[in-house]
Legacy VTK file of the C-alpha trace (Angstrom):
# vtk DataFile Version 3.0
C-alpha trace
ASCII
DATASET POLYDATA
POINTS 116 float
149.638 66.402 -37.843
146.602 65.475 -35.166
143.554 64.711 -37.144
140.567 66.983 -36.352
137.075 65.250 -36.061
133.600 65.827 -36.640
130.812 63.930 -35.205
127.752 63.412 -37.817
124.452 64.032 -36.661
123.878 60.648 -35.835
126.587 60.351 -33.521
125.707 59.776 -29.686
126.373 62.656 -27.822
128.145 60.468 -24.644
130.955 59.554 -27.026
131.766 63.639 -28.375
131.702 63.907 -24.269
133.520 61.247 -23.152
136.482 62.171 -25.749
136.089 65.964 -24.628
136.219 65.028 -21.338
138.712 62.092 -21.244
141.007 64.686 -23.381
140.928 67.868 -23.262
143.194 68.676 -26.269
140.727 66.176 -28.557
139.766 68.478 -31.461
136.676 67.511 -32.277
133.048 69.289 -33.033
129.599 68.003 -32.886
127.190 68.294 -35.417
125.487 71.238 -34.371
128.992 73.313 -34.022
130.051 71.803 -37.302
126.727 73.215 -39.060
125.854 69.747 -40.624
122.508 69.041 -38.416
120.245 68.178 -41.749
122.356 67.680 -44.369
122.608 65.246 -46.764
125.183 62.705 -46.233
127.011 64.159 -49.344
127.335 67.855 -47.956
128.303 66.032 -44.947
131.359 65.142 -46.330
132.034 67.925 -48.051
131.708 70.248 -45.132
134.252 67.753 -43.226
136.740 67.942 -46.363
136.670 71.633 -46.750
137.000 71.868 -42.591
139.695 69.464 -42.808
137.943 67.083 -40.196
138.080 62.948 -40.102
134.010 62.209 -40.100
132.459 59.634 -37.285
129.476 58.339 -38.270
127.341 55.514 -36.844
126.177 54.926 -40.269
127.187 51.672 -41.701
124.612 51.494 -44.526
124.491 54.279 -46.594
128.035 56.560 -45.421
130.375 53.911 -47.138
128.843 54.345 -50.681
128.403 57.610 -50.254
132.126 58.035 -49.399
132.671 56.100 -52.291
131.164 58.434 -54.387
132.734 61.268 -52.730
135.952 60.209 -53.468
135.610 59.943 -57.407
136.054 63.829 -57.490
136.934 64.667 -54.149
139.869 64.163 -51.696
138.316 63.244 -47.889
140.222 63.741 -44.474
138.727 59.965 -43.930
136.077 58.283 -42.206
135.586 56.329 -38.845
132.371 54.543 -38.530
131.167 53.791 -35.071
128.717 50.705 -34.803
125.575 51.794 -33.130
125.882 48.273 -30.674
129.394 48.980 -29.711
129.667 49.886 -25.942
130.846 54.112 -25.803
133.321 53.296 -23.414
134.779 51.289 -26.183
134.377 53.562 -28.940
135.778 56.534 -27.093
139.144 54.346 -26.356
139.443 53.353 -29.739
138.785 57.056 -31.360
141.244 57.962 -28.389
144.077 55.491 -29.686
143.385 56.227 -33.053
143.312 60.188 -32.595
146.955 59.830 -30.510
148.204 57.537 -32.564
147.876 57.962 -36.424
147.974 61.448 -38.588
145.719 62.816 -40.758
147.957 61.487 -43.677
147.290 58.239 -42.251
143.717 58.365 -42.924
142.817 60.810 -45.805
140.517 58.610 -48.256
140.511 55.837 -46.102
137.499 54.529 -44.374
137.682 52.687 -40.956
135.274 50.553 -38.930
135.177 50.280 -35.413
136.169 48.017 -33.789
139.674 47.668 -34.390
LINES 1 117
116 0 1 2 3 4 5 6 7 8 9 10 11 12 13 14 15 16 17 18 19 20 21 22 23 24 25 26 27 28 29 30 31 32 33 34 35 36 37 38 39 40 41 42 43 44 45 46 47 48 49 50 51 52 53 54 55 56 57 58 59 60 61 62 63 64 65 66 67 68 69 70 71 72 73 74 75 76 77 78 79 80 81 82 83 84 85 86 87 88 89 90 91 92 93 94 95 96 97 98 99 100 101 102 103 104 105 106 107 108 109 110 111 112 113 114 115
């Protein structure tokens, strides 16, 4: 199955657009369509677990422990995190190869770091 994806809050907007635009059958919401815009990082993830949605997130600090935590009672559709320094070109071809190329049982519980 194609993984769906939700873009945290923090997420730049060119990179939800570039994959939108690059392609069109991407499945992915933004923050605001994905009603997350203010929550803690722990509703975060739940909303994208009971949505069934892989999470980006530029947030390296604080999103791994929290996942971490997450996981002790909870199962996750995954996590990508998305360096803030990493050119978008770069992170929209490497969510692209990742969104064509693995499934969501590829990912579920797993975290991944870009880049590849």
């Amino acid at each position: 199955m194609t993984m769906k994806l939700l873009a945290d809050a923090d997420v730049k907007q060119h990179i939800v657009l570039g994959l939108r635009r690059l392609e069109p059958a991407i499945d992915i919401l933004d923050a605001h369509r994905g009603g997350i815009i203010g929550l803690p990082d722990l509703e975060v993830l739940s909303a994208a677990a009971a949505m069934g949605r892989v999470l980006i997130s530029h947030d390296r600090r604080t999103m791994p422990g929290y996942f971490a935590q997450f996981l002790a009672k909870n199962e996750s559709p995954g996590i990508i995190i998305v360096p803030q320094h990493l050119p978008v070109a770069t992170a929209i071809d490497q969510l692209l190869l990742m969104w064509a190329a693995m499934t969501t049982e590829e990912i579920r519980n797993v975290i991944y770091s870009l880049p590849l």
